[in-house]
Backbone as ProteinMPNN parsed JSONL, in Angstrom:
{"seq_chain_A": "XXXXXXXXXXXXXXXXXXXXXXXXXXXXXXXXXXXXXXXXXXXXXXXXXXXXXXXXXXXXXXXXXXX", "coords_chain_A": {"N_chain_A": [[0.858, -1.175, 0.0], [0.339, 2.451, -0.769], [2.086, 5.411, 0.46], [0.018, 7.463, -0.605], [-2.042, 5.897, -0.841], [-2.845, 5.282, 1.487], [-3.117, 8.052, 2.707], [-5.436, 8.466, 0.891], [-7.203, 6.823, 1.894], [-7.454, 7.733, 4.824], [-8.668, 9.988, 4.852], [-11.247, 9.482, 4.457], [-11.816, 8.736, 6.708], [-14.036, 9.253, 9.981], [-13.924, 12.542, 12.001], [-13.632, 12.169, 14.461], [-12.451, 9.562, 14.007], [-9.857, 10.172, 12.711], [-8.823, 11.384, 15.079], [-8.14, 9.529, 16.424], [-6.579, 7.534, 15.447], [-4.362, 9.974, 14.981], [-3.732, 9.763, 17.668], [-2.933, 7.149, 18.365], [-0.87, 6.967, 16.559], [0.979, 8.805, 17.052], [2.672, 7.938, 19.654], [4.212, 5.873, 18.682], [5.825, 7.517, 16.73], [7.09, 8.867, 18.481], [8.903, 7.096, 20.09], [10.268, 6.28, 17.716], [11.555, 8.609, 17.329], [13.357, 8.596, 19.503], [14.552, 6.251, 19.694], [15.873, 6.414, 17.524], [18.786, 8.575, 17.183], [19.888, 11.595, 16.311], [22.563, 12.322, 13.759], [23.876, 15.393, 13.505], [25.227, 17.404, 11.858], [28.141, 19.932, 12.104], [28.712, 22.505, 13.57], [30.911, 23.998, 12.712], [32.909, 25.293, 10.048], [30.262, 25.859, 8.876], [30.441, 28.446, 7.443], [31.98, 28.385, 5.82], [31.996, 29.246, 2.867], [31.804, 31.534, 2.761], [34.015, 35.079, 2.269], [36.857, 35.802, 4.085], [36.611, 37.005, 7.307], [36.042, 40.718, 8.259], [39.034, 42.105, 9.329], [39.809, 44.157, 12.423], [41.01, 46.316, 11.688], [40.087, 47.207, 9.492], [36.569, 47.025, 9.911], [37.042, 49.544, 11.807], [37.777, 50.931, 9.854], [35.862, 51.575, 8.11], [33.688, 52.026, 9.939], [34.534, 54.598, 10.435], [34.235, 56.063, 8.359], [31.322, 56.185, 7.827], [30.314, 57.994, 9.648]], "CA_chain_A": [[0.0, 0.0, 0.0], [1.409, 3.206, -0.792], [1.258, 6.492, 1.619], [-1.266, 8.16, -0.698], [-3.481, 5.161, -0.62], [-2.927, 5.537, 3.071], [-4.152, 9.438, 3.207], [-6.986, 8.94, 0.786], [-8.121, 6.297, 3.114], [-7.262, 8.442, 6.292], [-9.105, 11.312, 4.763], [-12.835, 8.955, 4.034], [-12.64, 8.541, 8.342], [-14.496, 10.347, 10.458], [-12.983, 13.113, 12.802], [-13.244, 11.416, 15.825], [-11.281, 8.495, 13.846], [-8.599, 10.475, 12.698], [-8.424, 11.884, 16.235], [-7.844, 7.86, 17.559], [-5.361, 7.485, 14.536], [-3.32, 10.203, 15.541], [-3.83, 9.104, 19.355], [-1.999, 5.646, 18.076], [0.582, 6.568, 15.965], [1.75, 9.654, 18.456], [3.896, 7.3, 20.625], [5.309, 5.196, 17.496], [6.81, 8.6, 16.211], [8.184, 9.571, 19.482], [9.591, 6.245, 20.121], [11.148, 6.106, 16.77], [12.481, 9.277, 17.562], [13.979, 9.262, 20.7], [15.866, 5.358, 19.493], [17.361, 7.249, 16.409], [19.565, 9.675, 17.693], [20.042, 11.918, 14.657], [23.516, 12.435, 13.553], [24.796, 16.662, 13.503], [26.123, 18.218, 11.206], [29.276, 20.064, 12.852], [28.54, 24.14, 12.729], [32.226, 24.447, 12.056], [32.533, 25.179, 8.846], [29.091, 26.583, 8.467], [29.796, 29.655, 6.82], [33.174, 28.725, 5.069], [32.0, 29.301, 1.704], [31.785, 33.143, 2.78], [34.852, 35.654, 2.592], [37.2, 35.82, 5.346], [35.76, 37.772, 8.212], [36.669, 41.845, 8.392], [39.664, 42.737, 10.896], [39.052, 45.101, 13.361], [41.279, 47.311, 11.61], [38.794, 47.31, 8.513], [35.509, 47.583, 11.157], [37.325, 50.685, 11.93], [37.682, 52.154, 9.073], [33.988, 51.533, 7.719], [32.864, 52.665, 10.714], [35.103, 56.214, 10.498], [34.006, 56.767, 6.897], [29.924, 56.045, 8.096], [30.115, 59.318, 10.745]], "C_chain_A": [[0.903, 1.237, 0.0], [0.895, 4.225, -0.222], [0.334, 7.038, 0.858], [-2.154, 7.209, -0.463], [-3.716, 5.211, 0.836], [-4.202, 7.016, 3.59], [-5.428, 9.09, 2.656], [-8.047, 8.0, 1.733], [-8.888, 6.716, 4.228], [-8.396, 9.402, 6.225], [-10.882, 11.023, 4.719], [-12.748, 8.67, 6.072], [-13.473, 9.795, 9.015], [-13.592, 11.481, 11.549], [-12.508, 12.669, 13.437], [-12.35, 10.092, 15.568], [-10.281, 9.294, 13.488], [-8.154, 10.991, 13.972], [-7.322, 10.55, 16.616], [-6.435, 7.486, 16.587], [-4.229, 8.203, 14.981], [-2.733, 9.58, 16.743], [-2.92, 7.897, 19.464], [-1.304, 5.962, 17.799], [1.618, 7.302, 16.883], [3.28, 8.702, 18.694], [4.347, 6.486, 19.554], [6.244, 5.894, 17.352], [7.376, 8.86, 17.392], [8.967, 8.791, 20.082], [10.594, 5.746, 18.827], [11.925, 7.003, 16.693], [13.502, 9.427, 18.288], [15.215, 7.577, 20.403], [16.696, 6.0, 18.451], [17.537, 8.409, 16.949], [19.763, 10.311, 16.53], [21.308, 12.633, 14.696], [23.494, 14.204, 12.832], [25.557, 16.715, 12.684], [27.08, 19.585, 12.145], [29.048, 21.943, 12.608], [29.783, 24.701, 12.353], [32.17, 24.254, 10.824], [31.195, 25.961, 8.057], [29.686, 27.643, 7.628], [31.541, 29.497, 5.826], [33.148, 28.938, 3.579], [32.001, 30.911, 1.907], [33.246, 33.758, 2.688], [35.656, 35.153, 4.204], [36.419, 37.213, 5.767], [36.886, 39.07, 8.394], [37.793, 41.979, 9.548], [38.925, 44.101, 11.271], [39.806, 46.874, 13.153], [39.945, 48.106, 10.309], [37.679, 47.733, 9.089], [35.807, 48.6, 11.398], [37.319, 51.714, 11.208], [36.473, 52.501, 8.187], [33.564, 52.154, 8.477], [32.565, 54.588, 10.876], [34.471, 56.509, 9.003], [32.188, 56.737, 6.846], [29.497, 57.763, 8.696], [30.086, 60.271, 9.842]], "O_chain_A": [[1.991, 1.238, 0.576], [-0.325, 4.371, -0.154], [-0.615, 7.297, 1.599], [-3.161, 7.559, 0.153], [-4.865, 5.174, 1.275], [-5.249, 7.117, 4.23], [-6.452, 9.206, 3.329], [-9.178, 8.258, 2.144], [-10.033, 6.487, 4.62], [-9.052, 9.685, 7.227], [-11.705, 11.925, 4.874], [-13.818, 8.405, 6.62], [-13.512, 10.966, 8.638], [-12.471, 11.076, 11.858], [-11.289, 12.504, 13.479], [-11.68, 9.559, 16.452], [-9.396, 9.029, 14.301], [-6.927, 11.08, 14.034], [-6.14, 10.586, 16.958], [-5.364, 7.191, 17.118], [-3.214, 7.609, 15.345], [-1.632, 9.042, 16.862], [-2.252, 7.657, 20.47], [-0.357, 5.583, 18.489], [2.658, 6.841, 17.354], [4.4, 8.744, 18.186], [5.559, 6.517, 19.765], [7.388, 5.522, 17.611], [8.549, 9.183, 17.207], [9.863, 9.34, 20.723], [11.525, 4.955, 18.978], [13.008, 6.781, 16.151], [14.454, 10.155, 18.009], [16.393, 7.612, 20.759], [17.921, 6.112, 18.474], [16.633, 9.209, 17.191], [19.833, 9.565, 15.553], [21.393, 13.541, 15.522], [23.106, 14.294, 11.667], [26.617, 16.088, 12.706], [26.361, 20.184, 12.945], [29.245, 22.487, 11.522], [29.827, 25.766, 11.737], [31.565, 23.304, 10.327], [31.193, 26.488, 6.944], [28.962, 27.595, 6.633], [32.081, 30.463, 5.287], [34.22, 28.827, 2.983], [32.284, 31.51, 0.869], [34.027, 32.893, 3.084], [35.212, 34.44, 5.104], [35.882, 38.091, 5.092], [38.09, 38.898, 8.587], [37.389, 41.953, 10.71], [38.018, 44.78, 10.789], [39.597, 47.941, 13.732], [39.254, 49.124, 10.348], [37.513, 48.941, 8.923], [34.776, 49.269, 11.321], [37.056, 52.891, 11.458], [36.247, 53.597, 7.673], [32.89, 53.09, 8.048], [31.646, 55.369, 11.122], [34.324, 57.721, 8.842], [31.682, 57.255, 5.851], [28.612, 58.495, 8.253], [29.952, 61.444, 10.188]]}, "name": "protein", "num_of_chains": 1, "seq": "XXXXXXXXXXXXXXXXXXXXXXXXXXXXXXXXXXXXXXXXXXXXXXXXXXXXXXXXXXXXXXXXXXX"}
């Protein structure tokens, strides 16, 4: 069965069944969450595709030529 045949199923219940549906699966998903630990990406690195970062002599002199 494939997930749309799933929704259009989900979607012919009544409220109060999709209520009980969620109500079930709930704790599946939060038990499948909490055994997979999910592997981080490292924020080092994050931004190394950017320039190097201004010195503070540069900051200075942007700042003096702003006033």
């Amino acid at each position: 069965m494939t997930l749309q045949k799933v929704i259009d199923s989900v979607k012919q219940l009544s409220t109060i069944d999709k209520l009980r549906l969620i109500q079930e699966i709930i704790p599946d998903i939060e038990r499948e969450l909490l055994d997979k630990p999910t592997q981080r990406k490292s924020l080092w690195g994050l931004c190394a595709h950017l320039e190097q970062a201004p010195d503070s002599i540069k900051i200075d002199t942007i700042s003096q030529d702003n006033i």
